[in-house]
C-alpha positions as a Markdown table, in Angstrom:
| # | Residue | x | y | z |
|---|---|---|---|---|
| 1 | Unk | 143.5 | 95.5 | 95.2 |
| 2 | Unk | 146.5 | 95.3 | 93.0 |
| 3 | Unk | 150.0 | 96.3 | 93.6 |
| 4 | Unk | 151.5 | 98.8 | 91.7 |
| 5 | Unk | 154.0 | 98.2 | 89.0 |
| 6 | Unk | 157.3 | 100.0 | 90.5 |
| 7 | Unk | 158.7 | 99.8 | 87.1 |
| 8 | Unk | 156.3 | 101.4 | 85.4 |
| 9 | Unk | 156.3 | 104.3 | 88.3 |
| 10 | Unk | 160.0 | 104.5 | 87.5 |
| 11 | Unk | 159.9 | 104.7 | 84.0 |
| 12 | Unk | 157.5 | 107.6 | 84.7 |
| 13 | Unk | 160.2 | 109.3 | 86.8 |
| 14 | Unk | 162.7 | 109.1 | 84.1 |
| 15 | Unk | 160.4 | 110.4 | 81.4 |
| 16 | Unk | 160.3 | 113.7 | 83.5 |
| 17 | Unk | 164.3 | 113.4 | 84.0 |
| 18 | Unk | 164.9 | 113.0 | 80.3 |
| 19 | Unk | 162.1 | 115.8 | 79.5 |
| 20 | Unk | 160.0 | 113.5 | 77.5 |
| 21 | Unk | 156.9 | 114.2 | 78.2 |
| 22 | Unk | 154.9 | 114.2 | 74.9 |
| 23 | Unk | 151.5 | 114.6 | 77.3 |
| 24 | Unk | 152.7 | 118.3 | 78.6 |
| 25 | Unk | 151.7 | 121.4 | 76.5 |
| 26 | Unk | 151.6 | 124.5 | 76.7 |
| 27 | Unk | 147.9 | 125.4 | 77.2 |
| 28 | Unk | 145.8 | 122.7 | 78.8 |
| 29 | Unk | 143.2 | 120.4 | 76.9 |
| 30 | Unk | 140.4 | 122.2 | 75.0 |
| 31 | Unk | 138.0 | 120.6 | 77.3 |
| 32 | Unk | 139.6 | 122.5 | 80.2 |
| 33 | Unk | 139.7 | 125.7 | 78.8 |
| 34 | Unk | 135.8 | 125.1 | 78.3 |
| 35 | Unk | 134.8 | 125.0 | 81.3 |
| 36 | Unk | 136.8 | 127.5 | 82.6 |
| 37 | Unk | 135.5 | 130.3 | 80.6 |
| 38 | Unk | 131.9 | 128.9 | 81.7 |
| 39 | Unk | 132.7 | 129.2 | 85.6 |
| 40 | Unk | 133.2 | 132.3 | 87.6 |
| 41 | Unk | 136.8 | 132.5 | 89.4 |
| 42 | Unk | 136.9 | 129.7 | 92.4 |
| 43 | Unk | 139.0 | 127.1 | 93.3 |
| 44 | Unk | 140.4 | 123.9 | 92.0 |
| 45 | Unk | 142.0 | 121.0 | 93.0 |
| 46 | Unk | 144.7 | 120.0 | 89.8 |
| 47 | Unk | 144.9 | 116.0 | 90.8 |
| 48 | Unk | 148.0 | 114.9 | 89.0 |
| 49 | Unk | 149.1 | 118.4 | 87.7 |
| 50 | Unk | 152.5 | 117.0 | 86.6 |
| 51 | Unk | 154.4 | 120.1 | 85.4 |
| 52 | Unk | 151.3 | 122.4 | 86.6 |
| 53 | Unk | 150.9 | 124.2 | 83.4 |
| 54 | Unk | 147.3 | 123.5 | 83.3 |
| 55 | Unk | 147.1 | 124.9 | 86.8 |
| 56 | Unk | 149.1 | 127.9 | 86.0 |
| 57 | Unk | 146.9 | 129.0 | 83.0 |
| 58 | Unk | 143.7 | 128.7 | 84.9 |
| 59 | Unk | 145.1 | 131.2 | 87.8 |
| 60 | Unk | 146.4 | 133.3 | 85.2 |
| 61 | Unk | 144.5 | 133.8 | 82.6 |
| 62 | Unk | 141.1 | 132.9 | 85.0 |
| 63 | Unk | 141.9 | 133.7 | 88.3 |
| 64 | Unk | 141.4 | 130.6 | 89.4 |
| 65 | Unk | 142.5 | 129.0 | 93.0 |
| 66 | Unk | 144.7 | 126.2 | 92.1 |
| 67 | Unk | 145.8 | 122.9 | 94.3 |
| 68 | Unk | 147.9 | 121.1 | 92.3 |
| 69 | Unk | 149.5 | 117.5 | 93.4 |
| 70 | Unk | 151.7 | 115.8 | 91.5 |
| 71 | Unk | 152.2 | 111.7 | 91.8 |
| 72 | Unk | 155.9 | 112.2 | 91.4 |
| 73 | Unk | 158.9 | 114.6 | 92.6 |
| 74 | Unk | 160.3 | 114.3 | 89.2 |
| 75 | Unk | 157.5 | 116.9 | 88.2 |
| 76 | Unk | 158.1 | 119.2 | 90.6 |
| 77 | Unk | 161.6 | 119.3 | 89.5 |
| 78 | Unk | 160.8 | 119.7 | 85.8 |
| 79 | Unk | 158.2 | 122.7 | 87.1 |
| 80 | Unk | 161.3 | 124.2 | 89.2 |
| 81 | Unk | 163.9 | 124.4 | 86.2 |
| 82 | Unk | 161.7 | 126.2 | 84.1 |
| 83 | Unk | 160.9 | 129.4 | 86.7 |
């Protein structure tokens, strides 16, 4: 098993600090929305949800249960600022 880089799990935090965060849009990857308009509403479990816009346009606009967790605090304060 190999140790985690804390440098790289730094760097990570500050991205989210700065706001630069060329990975978060504002509608989730195609593939996403796919799948969604296939399923009926459930649940899902958003592994790494970062900002959680993916999760919120599934409950939204599918009414889709959402679990979202986030590998860093720096998200949920990014999520926070913006309402």
């Amino acid at each position: 098993m190999t140790t985690p880089d804390p440098t790289c799990f730094t760097r990570f935090q500050q991205r989210y600090r700065d706001g630069d965060l060329p990975w978060d849009h504002d509608l989730p990857p195609p593939e996403i929305i796919a799948v969604a308009e296939r399923l009926p509403p459930g649940r899902v479990l958003d592994l790494g949800c970062g900002t959680a816009r993916a999760s919120v346009f599934l409950s939204v606009e599918y009414g889709i249960t959402v679990v979202g967790d986030r590998q860093t605090d720096s998200a949920w304060y990014t999520l926070r600022r913006r309402g």
